[in-house]
N, C-alpha and C positions, 0 to 999 in steps of 0.2 A: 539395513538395505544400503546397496550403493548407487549412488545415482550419478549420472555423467555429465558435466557442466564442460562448456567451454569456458577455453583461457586466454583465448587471444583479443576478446573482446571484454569489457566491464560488465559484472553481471547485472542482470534486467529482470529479475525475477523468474525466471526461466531453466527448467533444465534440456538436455536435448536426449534423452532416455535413464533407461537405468539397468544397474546388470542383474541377469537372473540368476538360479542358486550354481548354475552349471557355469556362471562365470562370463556367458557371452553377452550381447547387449541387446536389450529387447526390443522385439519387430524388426529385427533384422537380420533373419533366417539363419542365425547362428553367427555372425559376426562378432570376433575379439575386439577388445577395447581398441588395438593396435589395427586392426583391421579395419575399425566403422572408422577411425582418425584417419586413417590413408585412402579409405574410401572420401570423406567428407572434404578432406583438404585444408581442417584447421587440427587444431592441438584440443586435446580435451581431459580431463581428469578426472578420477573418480571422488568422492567426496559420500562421508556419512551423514544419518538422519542430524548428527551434531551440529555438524559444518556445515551443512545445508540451512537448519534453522538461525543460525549465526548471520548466513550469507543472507537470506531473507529475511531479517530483520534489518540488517544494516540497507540493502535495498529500501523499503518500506520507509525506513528513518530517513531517508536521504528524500525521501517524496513529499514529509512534514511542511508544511508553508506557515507563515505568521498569516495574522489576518490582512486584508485586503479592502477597500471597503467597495462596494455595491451598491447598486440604486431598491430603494422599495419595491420596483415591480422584479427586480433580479428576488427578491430575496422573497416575495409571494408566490412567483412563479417557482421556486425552489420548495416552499411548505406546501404549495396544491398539484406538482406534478405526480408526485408518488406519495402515499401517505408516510408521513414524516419521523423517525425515526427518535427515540431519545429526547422527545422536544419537553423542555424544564427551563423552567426560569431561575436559574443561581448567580448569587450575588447582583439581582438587575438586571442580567443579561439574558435573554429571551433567548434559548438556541435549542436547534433541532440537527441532523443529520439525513440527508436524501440515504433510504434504504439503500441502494443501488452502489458498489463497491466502483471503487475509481481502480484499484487492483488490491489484490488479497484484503488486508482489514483495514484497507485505508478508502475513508470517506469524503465528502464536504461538509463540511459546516456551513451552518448559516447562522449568524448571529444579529440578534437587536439589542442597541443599548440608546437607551433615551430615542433620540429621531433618526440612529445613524446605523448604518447595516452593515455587515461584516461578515465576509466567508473565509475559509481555509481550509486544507487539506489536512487531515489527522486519523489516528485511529478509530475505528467505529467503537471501541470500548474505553477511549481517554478519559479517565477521569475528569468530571466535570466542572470541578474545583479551578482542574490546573489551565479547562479552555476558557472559563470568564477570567483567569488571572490574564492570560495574553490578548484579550480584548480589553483587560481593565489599562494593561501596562499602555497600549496603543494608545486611548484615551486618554492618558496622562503625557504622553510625551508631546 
């Protein structure tokens, strides 16, 4: 499949259509690539399922955060808003994820380690080794 990304701006996780087998751009009643661009008034390209997943991950990776830390009632009101996601205690560190996507597979964290609370932005599937290492790293510096 091809899909049509604008290029005049940094991508956002977003596409602005995609072309069907006849070649035109979808939902927009037969419109060429060259066509919906001169209609739209920016520049746009086509791009495969490849370059698409490439661009979406490097989006996604760009959204990563270190931790941060938080007060106890930030970090209760985070385990009781939505039932709590991955919640494990590895290496000490008490951590759960709100179900609820921040965008594509990216979550918050909420972490406890001894009396001190910590959130961040990460994958909903990050191995959980490597999020108590970057709450252990915090804590040591």
């Amino acid at each position: 499949m091809q899909y049509i990304v604008r290029t005049d701006t940094p991508f956002v996780g977003n596409i602005q259509s995609y072309l069907l087998e006849n070649g035109t751009v979808a939902y927009t009643d037969g419109l060429t690539p060259h066509q919906y661009e001169a209609e739209r008034g920016f520049p746009i390209r086509a791009v495969d399922d490849d370059e698409l997943d490439a661009m979406m991950n490097a989006y996604v990776n760009s959204l990563i955060t270190g931790p941060v830390e938080e007060t106890e009632a930030d970090f209760d009101y985070a385990l009781n808003v939505l039932p709590p996601s991955r919640w494990r205690v590895v290496r000490g560190v008490e951590m759960f994820h709100i179900v609820e996507r921040v965008t594509h597979n990216l979550v918050s964290w909420h972490c406890k380690a001894g009396d001190r609370f910590f959130t961040f932005n990460d994958r909903a599937d990050a191995d959980m080794e490597r999020l108590a290492a970057k709450v252990a790293a915090l804590l040591a510096s």
